[in-house]
N, C-alpha and C positions, 0 to 999 in steps of 0.2 A: 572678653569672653570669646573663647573658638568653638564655633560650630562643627560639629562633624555628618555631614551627610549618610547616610544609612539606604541602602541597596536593598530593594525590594525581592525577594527569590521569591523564584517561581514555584509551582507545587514539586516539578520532579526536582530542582537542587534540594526544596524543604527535607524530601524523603530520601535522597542520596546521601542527605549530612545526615540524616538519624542513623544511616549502616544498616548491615546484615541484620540486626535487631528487627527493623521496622516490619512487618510481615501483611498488615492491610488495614484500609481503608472505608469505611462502608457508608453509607447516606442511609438514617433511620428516620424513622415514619412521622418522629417529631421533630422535624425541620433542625435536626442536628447530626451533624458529622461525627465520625470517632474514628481515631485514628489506634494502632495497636502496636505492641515491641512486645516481643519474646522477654523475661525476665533473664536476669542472669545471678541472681544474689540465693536462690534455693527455694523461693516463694511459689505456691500454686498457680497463682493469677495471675493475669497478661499486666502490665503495663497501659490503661488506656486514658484517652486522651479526647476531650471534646470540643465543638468549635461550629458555630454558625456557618462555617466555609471551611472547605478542605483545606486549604492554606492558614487556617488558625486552629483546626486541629492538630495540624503534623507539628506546625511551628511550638504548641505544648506540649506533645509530645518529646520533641527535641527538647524543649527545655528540661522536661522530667529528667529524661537520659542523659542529662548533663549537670545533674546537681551535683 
């Protein structure tokens, strides 16, 4: 069996791989994070994305923006 070790990124590479999409960040009042992208498919609604830590919102967010 081969292991492959896996690299921790930081919050700004998290937000520099989601691209010009990613537009903000915000910390709300119930101990959760959200992270936001611009849509690009025609849709009214942002793209959001949530996470007990800023680095686990963006990192869903990226995911979203990559299915």
């Amino acid at each position: 069996m081969t292991h492959k070790l896996a690299k921790q990124l930081t919050l700004s590479e998290l937000i520099k791989a989601c691209g010009d999409r990613f537009y903000s960040l915000v910390y709300a009042t119930d101990n959760d994070w959200r992270a936001y992208a611009e849509r690009i498919d025609g849709k009214l609604n942002d793209i959001v994305s949530f996470g007990k830590t800023p680095e686990e919102a963006v990192a869903k967010l990226w995911l979203e923006l990559n299915k």
